[in-house]
Backbone atoms as SQL, in Angstrom:
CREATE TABLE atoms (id INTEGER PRIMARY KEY, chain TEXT, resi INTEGER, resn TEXT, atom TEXT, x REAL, y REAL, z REAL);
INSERT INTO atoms VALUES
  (1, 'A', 1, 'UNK', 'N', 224.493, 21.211, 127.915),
  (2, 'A', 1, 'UNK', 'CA', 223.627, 22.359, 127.730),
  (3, 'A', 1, 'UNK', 'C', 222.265, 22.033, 128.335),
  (4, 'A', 2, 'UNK', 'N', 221.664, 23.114, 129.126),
  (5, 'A', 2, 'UNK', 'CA', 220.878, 22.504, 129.805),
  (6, 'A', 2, 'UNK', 'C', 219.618, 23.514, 129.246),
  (7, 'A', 3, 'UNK', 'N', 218.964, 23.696, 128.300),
  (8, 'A', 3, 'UNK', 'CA', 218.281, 25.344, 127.449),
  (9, 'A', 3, 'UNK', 'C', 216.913, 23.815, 127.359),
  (10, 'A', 4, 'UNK', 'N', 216.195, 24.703, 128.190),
  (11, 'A', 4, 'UNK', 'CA', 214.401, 24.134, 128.093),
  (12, 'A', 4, 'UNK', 'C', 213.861, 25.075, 126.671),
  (13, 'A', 5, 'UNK', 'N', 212.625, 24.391, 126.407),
  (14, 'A', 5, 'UNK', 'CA', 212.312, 24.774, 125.351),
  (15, 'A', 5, 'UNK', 'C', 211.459, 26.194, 125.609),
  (16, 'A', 6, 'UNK', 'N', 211.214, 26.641, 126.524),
  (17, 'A', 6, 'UNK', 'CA', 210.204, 27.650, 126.980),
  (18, 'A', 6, 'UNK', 'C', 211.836, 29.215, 126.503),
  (19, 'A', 7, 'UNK', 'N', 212.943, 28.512, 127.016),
  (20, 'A', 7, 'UNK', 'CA', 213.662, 29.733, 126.481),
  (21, 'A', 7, 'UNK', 'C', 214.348, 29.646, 125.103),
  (22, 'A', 8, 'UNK', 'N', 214.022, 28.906, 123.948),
  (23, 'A', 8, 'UNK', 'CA', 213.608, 28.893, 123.082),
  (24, 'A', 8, 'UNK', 'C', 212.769, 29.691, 122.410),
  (25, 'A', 9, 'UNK', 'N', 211.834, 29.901, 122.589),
  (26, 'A', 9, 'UNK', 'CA', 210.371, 29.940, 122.312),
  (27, 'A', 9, 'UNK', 'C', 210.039, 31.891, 122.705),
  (28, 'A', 10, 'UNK', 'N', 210.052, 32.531, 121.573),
  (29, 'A', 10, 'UNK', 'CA', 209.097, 34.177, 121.590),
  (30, 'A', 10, 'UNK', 'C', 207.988, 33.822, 121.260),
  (31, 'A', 11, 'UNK', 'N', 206.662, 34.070, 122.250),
  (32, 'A', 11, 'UNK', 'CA', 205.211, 34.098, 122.404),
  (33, 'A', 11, 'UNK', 'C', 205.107, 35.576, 121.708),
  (34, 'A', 12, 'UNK', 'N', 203.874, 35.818, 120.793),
  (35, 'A', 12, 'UNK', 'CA', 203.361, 34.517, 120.000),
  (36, 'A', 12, 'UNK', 'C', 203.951, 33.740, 119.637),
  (37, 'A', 13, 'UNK', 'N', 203.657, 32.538, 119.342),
  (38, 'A', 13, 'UNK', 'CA', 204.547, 31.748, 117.989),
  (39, 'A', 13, 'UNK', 'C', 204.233, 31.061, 117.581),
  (40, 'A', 14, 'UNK', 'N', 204.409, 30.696, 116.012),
  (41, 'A', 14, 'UNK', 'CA', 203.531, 29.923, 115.085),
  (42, 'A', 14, 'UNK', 'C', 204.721, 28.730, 115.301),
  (43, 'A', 15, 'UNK', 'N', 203.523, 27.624, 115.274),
  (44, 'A', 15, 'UNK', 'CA', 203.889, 26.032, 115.590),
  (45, 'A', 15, 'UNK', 'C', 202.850, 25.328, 115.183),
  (46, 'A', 16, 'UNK', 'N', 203.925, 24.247, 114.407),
  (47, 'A', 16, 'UNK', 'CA', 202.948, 23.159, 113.384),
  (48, 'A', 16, 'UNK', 'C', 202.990, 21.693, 114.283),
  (49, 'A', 17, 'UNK', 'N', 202.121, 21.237, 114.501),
  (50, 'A', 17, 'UNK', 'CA', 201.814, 19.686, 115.090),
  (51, 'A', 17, 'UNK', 'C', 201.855, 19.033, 114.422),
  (52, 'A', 18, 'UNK', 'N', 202.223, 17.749, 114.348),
  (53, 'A', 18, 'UNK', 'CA', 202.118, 16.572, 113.358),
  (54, 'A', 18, 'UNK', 'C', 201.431, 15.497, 114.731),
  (55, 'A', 19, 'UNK', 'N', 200.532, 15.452, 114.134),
  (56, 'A', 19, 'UNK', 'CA', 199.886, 14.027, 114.604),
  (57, 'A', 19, 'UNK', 'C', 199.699, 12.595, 113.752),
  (58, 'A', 20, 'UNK', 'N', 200.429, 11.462, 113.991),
  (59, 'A', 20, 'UNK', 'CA', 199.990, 10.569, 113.139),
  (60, 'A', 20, 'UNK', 'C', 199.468, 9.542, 114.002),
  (61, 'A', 21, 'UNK', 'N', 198.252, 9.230, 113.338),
  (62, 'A', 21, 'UNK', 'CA', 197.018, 7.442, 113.602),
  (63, 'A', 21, 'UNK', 'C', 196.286, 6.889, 113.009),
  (64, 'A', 22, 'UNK', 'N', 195.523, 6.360, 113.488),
  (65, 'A', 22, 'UNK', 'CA', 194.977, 5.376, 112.782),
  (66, 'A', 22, 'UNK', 'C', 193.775, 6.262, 111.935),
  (67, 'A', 23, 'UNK', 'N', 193.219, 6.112, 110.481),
  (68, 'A', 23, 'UNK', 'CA', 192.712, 7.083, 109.980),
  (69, 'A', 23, 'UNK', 'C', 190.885, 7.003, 110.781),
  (70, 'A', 24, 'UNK', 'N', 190.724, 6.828, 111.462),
  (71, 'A', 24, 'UNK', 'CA', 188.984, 6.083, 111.534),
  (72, 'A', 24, 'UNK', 'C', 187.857, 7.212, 111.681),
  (73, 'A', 25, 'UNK', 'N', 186.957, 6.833, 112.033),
  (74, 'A', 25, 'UNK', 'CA', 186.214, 7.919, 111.560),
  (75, 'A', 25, 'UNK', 'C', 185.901, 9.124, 112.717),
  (76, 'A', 26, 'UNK', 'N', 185.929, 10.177, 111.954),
  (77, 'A', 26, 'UNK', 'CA', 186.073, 12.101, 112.838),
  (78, 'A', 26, 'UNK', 'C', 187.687, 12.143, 113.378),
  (79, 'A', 27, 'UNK', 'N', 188.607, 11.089, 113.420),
  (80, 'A', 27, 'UNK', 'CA', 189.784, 11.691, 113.743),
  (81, 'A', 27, 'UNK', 'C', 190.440, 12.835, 113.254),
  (82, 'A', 28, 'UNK', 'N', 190.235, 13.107, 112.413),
  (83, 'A', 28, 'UNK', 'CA', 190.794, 14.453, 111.728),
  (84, 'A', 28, 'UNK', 'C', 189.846, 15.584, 112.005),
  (85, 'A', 29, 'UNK', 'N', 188.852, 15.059, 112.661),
  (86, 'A', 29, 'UNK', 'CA', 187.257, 16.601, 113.355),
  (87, 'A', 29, 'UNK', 'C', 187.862, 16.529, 115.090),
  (88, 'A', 30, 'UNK', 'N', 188.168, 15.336, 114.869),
  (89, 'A', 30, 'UNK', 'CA', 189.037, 15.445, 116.670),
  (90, 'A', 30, 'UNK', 'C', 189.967, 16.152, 116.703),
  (91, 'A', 31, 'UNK', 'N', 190.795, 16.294, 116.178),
  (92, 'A', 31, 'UNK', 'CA', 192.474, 16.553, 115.933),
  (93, 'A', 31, 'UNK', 'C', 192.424, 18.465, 116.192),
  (94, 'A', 32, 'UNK', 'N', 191.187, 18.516, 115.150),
  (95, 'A', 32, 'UNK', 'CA', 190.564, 20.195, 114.931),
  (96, 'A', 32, 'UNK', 'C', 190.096, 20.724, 116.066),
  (97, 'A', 33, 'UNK', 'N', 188.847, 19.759, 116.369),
  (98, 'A', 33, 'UNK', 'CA', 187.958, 20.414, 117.861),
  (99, 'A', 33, 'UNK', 'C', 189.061, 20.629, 118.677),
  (100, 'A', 34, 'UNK', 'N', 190.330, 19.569, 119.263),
  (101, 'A', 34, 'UNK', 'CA', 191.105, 20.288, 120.324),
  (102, 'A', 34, 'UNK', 'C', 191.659, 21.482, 120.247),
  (103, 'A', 35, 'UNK', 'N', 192.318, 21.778, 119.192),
  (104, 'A', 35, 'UNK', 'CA', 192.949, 23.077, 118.708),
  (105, 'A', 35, 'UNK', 'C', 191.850, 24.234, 118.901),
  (106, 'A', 36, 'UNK', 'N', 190.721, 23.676, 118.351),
  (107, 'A', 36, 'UNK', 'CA', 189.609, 24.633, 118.133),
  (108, 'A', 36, 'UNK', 'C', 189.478, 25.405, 119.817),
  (109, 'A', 37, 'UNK', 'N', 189.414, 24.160, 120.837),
  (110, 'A', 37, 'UNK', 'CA', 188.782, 24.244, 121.877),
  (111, 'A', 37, 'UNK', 'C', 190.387, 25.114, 123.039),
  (112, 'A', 38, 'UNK', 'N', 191.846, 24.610, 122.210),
  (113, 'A', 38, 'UNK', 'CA', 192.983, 25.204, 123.347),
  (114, 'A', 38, 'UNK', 'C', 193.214, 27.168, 122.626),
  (115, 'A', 39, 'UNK', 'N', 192.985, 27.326, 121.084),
  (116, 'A', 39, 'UNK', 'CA', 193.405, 27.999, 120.441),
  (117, 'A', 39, 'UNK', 'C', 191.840, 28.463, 119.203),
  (118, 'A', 40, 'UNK', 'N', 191.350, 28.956, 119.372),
  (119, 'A', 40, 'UNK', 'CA', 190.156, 29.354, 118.360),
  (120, 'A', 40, 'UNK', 'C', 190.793, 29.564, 117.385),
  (121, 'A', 41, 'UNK', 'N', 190.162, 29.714, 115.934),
  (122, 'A', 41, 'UNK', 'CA', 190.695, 29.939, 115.042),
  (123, 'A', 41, 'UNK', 'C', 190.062, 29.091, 113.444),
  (124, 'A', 42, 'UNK', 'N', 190.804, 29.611, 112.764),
  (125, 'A', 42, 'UNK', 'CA', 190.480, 28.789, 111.137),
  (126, 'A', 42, 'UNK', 'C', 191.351, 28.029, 110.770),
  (127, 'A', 43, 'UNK', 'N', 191.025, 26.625, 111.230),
  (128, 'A', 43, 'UNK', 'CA', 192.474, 26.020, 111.397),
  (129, 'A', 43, 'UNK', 'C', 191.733, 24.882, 109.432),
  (130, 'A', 44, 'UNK', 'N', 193.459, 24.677, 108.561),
  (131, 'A', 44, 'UNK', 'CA', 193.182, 23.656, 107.354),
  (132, 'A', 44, 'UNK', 'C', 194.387, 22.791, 107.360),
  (133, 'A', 45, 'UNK', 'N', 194.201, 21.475, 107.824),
  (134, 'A', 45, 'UNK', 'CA', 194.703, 20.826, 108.493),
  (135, 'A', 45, 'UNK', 'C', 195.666, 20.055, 106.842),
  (136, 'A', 46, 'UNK', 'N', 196.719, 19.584, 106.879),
  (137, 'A', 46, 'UNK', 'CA', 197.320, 19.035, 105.802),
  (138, 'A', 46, 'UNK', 'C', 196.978, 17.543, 106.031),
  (139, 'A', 47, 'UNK', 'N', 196.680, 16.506, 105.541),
  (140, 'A', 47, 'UNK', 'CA', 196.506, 15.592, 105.552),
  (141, 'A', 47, 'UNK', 'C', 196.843, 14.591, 104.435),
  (142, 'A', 48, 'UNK', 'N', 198.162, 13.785, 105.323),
  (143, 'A', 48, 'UNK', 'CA', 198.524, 12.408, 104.210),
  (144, 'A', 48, 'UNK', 'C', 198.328, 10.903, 104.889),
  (145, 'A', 49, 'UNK', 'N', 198.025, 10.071, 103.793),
  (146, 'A', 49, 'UNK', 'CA', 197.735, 9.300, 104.330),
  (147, 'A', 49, 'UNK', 'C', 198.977, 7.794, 103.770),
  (148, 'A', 50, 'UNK', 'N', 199.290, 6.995, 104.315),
  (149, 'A', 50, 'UNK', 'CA', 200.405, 5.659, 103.872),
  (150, 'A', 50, 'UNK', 'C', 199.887, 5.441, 102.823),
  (151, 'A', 51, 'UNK', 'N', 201.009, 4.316, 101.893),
  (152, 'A', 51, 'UNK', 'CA', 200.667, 3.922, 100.727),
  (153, 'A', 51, 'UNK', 'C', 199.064, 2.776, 101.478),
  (154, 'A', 52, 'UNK', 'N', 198.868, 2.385, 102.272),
  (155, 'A', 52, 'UNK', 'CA', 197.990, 1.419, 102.443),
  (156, 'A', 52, 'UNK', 'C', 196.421, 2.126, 103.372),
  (157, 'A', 53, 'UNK', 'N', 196.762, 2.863, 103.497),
  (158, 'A', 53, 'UNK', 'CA', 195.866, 3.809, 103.932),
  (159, 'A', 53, 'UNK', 'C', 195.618, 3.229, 105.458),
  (160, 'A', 54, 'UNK', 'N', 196.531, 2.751, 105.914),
  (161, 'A', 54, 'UNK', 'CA', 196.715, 2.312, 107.830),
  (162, 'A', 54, 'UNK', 'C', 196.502, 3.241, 108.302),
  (163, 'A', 55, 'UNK', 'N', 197.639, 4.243, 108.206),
  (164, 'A', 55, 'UNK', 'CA', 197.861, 5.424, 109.159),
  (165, 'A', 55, 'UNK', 'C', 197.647, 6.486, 107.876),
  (166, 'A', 56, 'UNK', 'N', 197.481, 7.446, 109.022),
  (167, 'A', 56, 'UNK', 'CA', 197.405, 9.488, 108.250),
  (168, 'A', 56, 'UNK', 'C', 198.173, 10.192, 109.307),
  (169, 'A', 57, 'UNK', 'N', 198.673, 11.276, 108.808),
  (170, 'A', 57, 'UNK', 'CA', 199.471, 12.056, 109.042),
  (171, 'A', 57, 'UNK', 'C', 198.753, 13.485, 109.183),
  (172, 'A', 58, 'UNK', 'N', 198.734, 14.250, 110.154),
  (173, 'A', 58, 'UNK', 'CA', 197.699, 15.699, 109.728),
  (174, 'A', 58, 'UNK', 'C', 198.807, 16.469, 110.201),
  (175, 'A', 59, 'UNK', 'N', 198.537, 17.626, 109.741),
  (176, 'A', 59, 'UNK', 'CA', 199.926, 18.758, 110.175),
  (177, 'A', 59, 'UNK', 'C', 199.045, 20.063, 110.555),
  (178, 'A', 60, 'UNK', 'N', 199.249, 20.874, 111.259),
  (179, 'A', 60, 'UNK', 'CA', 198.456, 21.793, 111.581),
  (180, 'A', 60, 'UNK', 'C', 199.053, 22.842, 112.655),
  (181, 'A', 61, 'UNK', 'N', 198.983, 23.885, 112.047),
  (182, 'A', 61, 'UNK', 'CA', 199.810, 25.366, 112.544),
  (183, 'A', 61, 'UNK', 'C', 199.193, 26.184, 113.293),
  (184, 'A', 62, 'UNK', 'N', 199.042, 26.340, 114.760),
  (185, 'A', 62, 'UNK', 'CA', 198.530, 27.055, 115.395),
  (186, 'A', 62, 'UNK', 'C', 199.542, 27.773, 116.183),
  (187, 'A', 63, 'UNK', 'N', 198.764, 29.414, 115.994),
  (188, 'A', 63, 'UNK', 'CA', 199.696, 30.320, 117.349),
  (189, 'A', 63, 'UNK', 'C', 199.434, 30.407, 119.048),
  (190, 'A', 64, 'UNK', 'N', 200.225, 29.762, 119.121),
  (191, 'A', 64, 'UNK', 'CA', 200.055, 29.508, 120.822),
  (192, 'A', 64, 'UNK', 'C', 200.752, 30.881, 121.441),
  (193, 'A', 65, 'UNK', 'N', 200.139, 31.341, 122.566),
  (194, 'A', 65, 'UNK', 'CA', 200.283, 32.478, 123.034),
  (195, 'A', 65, 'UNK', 'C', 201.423, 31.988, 124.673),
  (196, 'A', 66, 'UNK', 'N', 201.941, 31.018, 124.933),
  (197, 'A', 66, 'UNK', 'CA', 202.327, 30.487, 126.048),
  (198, 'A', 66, 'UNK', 'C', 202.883, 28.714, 126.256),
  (199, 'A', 67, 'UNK', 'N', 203.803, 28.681, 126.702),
  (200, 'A', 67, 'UNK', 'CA', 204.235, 27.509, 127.305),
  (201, 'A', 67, 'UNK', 'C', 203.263, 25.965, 127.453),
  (202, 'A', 68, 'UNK', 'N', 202.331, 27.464, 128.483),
  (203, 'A', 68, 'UNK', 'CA', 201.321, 26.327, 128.817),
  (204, 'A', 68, 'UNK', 'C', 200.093, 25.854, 127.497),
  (205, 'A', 69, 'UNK', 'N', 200.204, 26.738, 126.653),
  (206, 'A', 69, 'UNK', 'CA', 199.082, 25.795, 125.509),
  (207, 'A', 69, 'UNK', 'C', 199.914, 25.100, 124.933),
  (208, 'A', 70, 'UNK', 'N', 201.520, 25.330, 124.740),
  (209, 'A', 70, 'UNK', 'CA', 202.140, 24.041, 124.006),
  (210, 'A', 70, 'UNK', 'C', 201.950, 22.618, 124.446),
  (211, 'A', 71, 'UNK', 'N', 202.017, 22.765, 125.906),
  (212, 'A', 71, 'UNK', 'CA', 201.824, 21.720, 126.581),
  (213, 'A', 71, 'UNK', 'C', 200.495, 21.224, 126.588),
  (214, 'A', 72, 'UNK', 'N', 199.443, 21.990, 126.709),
  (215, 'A', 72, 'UNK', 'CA', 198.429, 21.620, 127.155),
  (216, 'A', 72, 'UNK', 'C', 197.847, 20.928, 125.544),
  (217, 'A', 73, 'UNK', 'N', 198.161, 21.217, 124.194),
  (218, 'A', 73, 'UNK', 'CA', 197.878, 21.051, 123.019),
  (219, 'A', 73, 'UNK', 'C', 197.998, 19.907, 123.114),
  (220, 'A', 74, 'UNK', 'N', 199.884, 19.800, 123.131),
  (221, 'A', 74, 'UNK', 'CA', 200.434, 18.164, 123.099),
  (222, 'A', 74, 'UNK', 'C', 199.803, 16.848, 123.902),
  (223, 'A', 75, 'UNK', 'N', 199.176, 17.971, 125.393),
  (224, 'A', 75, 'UNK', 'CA', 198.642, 16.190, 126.204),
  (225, 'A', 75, 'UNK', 'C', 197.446, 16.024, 125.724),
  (226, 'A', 76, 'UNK', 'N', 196.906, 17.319, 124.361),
  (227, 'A', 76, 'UNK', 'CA', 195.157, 16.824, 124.833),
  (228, 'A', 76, 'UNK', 'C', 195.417, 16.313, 123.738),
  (229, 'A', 77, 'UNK', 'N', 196.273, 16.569, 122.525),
  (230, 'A', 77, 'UNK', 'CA', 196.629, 15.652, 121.053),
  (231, 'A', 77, 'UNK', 'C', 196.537, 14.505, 121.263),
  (232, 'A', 78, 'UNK', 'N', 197.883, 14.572, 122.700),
  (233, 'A', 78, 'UNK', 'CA', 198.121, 12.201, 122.859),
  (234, 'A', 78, 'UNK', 'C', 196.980, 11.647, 123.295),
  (235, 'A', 79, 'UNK', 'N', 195.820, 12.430, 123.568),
  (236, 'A', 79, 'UNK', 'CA', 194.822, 11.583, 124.545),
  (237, 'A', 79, 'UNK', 'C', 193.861, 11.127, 123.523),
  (238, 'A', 80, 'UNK', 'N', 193.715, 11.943, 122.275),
  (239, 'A', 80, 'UNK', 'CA', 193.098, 11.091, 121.339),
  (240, 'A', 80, 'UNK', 'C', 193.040, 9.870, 120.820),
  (241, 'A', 81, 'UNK', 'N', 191.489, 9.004, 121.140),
  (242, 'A', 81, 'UNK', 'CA', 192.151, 7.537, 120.732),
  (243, 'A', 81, 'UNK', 'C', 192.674, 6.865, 119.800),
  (244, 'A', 82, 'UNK', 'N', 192.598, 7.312, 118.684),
  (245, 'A', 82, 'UNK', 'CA', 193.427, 6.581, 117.490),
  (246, 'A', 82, 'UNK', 'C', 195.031, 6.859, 117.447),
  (247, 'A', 83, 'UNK', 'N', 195.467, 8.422, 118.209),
  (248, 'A', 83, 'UNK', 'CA', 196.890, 8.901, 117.640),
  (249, 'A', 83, 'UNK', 'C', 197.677, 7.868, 118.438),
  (250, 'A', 84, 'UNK', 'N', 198.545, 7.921, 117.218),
  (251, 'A', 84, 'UNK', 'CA', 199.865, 7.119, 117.991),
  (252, 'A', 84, 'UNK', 'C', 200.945, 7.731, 118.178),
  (253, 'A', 85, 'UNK', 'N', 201.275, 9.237, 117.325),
  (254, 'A', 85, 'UNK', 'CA', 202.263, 10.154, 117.701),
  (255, 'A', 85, 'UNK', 'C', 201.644, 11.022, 117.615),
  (256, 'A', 86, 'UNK', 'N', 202.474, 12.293, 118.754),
  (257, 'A', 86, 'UNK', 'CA', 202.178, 14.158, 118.290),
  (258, 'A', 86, 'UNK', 'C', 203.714, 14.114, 118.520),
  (259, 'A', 87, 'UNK', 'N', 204.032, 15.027, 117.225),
  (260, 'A', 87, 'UNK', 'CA', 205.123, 15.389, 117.558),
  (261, 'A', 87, 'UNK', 'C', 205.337, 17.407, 116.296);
């Protein structure tokens, strides 16, 4: 089966990010400003953190209007320096 995710996908559509890294400090004001800056909006981000408080987990639901902000979300997510996943 060869089905890309773009034909998947009815624009609008609500989609949640999970980003997890290292917790340090404004990563979770970073995580926001990109969204803020691909997708405006009132974004309230879920946030967990390990039993040891290493890593955090943020979850966050934005409506992307296109292909290209999924994409463009996901590369500007990984470029943040602490994350170690977007998924």
């Amino acid at each position: 089966m060869n089905t890309k995710l773009v034909d998947l996908l009815v624009f609008p559509e609500s989609m949640t990010y999970k980003i997890i890294g290292t917790p340090k400090i404004n990563f979770i004001n970073q995580v926001i400003e990109v969204a803020q800056y691909h997708v405006p909006g009132d974004y309230s981000p879920t946030v967990l953190y390990s039993s040891r408080k290493k890593y955090c987990s943020i979850s966050i639901t934005i409506i992307v209007k296109n292909i290209h902000e999924v994409e463009r979300l996901y590369n500007d997510l990984s470029k943040i320096k602490n994350v170690r996943m977007v998924f």
